[in-house]
TIDRENTI-461581 format. One record per residue (C-alpha): residue number from 0; x, y negated, z. Coordinates in Angstrom, 3 decimals, always signed. Layout:
// TIDRENTI-461581
{NUM; {X; Y; Z}} ...
***
This chain:
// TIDRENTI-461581
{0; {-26.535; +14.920; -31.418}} {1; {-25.718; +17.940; -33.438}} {2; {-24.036; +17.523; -36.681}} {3; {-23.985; +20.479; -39.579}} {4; {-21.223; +20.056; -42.091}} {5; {-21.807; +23.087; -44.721}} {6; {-20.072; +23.930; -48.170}} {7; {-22.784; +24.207; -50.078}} {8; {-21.528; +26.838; -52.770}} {9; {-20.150; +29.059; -50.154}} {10; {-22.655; +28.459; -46.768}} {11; {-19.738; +27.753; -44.484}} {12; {-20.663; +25.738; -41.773}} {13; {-18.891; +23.522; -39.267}} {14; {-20.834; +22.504; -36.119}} {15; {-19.982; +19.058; -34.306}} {16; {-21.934; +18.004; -31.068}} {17; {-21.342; +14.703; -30.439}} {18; {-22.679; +10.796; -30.811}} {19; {-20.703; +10.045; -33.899}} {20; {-22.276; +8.931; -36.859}} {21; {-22.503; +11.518; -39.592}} {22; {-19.599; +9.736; -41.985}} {23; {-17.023; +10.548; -39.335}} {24; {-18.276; +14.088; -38.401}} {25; {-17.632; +14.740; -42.630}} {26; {-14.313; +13.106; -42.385}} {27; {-13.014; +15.265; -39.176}} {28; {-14.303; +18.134; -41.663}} {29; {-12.560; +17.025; -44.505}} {30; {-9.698; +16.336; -42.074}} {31; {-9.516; +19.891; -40.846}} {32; {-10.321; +21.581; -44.452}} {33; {-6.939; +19.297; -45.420}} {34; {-5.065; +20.445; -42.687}} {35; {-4.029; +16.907; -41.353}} {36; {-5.551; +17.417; -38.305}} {37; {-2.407; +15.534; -36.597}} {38; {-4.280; +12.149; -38.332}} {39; {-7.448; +12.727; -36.888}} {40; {-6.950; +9.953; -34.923}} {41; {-5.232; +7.660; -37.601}} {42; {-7.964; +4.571; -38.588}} {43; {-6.017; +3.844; -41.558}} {44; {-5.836; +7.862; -42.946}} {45; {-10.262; +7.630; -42.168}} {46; {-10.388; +5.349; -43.733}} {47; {-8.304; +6.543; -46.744}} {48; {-10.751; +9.655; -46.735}} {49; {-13.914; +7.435; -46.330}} {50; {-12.767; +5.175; -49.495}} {51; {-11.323; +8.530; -51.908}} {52; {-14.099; +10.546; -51.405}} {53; {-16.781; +7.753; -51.283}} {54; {-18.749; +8.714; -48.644}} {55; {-22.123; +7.309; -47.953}} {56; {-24.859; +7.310; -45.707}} {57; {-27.982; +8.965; -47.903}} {58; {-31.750; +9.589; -47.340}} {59; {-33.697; +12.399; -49.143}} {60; {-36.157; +11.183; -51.222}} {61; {-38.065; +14.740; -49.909}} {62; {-37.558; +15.233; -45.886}} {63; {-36.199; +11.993; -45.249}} {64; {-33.458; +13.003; -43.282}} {65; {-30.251; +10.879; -43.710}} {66; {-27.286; +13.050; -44.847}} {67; {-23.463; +12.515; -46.172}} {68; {-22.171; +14.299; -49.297}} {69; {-18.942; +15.127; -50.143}} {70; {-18.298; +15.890; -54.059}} {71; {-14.485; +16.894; -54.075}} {72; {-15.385; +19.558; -51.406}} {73; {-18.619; +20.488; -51.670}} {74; {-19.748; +19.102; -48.189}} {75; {-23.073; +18.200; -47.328}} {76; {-23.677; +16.705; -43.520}} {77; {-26.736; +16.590; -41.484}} {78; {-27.713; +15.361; -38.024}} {79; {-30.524; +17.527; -35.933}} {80; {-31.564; +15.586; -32.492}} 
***
């Protein structure tokens, strides 16, 4: 699956291809944009990121395509088959 990260005030994207679910694509995104990439791996720091920036698995109301949102960052994640 492909998975679009993009800051939505500035159109930056990130690009993941891969079979994770869409949380964890935003989380190695939030990850990199935090510069901890040597914790990528860590459950416990995921975790930490999943919990402090309470991210959650949302469907539009409009396409219904599920998606992840990140408030702190201004992340929104996307999955295209």
């Amino acid at each position: 699956m492909k998975t679009t990260v993009r800051n939505v005030i500035t159109n930056e994207e990130s690009i993941y291809i891969n079979d994770l679910p869409l949380i964890e694509n935003m989380i190695n995104a939030i990850i990199l944009k935090e510069k901890a990439t040597s914790n990528l791996l860590n459950k416990k720091f995921r975790e930490k990121i999943k919990n402090e920036n309470n991210l959650k698995l949302h469907t539009s109301k409009i396409t219904g395509r599920s998606f992840v949102y990140c408030e702190k960052y201004d992340l929104i994640a996307h999955t295209e088959k």
